[in-house]
C-alpha positions in Angstrom: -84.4 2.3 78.6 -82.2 5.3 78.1 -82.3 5.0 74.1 -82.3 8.6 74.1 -79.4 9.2 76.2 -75.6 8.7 75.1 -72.8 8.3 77.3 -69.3 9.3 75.9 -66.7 7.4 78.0 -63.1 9.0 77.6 -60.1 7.1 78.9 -57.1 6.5 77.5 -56.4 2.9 79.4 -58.7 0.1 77.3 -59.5 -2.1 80.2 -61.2 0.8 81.9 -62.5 1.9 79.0 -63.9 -1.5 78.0 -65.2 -2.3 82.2 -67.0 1.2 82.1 -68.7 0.7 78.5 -70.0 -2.6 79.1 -71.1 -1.9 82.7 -72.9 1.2 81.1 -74.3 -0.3 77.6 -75.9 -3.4 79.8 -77.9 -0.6 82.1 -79.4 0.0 78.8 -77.5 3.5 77.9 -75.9 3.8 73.7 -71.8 4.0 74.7 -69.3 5.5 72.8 -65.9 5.6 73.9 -62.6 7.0 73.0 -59.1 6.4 74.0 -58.2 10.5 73.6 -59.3 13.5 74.4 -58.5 14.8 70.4 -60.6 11.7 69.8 -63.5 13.0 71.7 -63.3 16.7 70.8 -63.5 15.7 67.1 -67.2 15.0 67.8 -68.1 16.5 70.1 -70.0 19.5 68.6 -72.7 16.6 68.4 -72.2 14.3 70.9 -75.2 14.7 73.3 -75.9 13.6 76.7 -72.6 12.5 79.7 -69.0 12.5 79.2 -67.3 10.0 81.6 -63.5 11.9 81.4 -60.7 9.9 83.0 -58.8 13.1 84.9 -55.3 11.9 83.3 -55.5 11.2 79.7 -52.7 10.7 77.7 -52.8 13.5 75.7 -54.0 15.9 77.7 -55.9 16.5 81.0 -59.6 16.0 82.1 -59.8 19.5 83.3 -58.5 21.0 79.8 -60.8 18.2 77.9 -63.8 19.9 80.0 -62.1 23.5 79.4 -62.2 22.8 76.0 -65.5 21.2 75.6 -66.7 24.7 77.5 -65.3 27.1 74.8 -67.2 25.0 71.7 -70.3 25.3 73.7 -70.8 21.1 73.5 -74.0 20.1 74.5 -72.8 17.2 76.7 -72.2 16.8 81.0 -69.0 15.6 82.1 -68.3 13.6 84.8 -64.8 13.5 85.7 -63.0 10.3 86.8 -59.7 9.6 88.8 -58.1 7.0 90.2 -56.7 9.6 92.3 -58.2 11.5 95.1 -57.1 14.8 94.4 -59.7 16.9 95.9 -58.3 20.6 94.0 -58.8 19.2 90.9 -62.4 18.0 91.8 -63.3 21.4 93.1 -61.5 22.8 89.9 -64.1 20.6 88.2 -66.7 21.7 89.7 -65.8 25.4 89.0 -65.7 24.7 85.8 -69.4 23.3 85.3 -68.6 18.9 86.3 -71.7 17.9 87.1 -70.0 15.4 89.7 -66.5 13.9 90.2 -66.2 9.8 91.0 -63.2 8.2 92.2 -62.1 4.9 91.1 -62.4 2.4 92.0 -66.0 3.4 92.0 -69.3 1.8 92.5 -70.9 0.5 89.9 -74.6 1.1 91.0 -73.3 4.7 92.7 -72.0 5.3 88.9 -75.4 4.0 87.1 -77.4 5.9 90.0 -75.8 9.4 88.5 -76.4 8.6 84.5 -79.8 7.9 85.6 -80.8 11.0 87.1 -78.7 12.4 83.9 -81.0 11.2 81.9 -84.3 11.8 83.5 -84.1 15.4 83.9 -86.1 17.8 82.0 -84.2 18.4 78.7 -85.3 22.3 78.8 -84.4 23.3 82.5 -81.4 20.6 82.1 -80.1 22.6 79.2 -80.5 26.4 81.0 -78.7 24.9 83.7 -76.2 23.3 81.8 -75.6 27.0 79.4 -75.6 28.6 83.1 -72.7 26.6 84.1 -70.7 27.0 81.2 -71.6 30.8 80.7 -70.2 31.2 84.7 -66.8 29.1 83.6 -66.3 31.6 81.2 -66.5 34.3 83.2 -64.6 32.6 85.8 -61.8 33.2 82.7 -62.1 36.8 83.3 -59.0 38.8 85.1 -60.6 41.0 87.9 -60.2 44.1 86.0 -62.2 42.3 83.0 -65.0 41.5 85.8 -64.6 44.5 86.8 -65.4 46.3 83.4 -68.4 43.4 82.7 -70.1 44.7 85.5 -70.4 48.3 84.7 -71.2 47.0 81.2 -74.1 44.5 82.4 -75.1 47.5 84.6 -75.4 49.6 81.6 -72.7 51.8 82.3 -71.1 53.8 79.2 -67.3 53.5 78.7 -66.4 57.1 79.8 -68.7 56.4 82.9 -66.6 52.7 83.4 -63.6 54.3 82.9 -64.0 57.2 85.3 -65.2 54.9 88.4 -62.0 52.3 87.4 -59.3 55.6 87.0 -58.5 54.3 83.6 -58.9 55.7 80.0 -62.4 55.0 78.0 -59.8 53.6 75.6 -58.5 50.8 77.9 -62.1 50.0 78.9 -62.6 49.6 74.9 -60.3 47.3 75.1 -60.9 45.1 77.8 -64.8 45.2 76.4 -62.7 43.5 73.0 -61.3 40.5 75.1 -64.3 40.1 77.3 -66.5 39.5 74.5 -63.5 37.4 72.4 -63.7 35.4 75.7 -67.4 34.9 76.5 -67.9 34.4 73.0 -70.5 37.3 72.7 -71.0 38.4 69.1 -72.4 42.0 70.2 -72.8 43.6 73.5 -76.6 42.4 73.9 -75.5 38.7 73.7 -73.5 39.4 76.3 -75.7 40.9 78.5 -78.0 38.2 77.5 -74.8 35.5 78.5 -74.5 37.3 82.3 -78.1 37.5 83.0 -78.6 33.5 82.1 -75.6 32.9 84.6 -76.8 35.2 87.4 -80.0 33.5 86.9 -79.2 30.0 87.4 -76.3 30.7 89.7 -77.2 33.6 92.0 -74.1 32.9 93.7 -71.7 34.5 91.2 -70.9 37.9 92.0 -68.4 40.1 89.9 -66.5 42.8 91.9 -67.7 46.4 92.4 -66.5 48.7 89.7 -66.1 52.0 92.4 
């Protein structure tokens, strides 16, 4: 039914593990599962499809799994998982590009209800929204001063120009423009550009602060 669609459930207890993978294979979904998020992030590059990430893993936590899932660009949702109902760490999630947050105990039909919808949206606008999300979590990473200097960059500003409306040296603006593309992951100043306009588009709610 959903031959197409892979689920990736990380937990690092292996009865949950083992409840969530046959709950999910029988719906018809291919499961993988790992009992670490090292496990995971060894494959992930070409894993596809949902990541079911239990919030407390042993070796590290959901929300640095997803933050490091984020910077390798993997091409995969998460959904993160807690027996816990820490709502700051769901909207952390959320932040951060989670395309939902489920606490246990869960319900199994609730659960199944979200990979479906997962896996019948259009792969193309799925993706761009997807790219959107992560491209906003990386500029979420951004100090305020960084923001700051992206926006007079996005807005085509030159350095002496930045520099001038911030009351800072063209140099220091250089520099921040180093660690703002080392952080977006921009390999020239078009790409970036290119990695702001995506996000803006998708998420007209992001906003960076004024540079005068």
């Amino acid at each position: 039914m959903h031959k197409d669609f892979a689920v990736h459930v990380v937990d690092d207890d292996p009865g949950v593990r083992e409840s969530i993978k046959t709950l999910v294979s029988t719906a018809g979904f291919r499961v993988y599962s790992y009992s670490s998020g090292t496990a995971f992030l060894e494959r992930c590059q070409s894993a596809r499809g949902c990541a079911l990430v239990d919030l407390r893993l042993g070796d590290m936590t959901g929300i640095e799994l997803q933050k490091s899932l984020i910077a390798r660009q993997a091409s995969v949702d998460v959904i993160l998982v807690s027996a816990f109902g820490d709502i700051g760490r769901a909207v952390e999630a959320m932040r951060l590009g989670a395309v939902d947050f489920i606490e246990k105990p869960f319900d199994p039909d609730l659960m199944l209800d979200k990979l479906g919808k997962l896996a019948r949206t259009n792969d193309i606008s799925h993706q761009l929204q997807r790219d959107a999300r992560q491209h906003a979590a990386l500029i979420d990473t951004l100090t305020p001063r960084e923001k700051q200097v992206m926006r007079g960059i996005v807005e085509g500003r030159a350095n002496k120009q930045v520099a001038g409306d911030l009351g800072i040296s063209a140099r220091t603006v250089e520099t921040h423009r180093v660690h703002i593309m080392q952080k977006m992951q921009a390999d020239s100043l078009a790409h970036l550009v290119r990695l702001w306009l995506v996000s803006a588009r998708q998420q007209p709610e992001q906003e960076l602060p004024a540079v005068s």
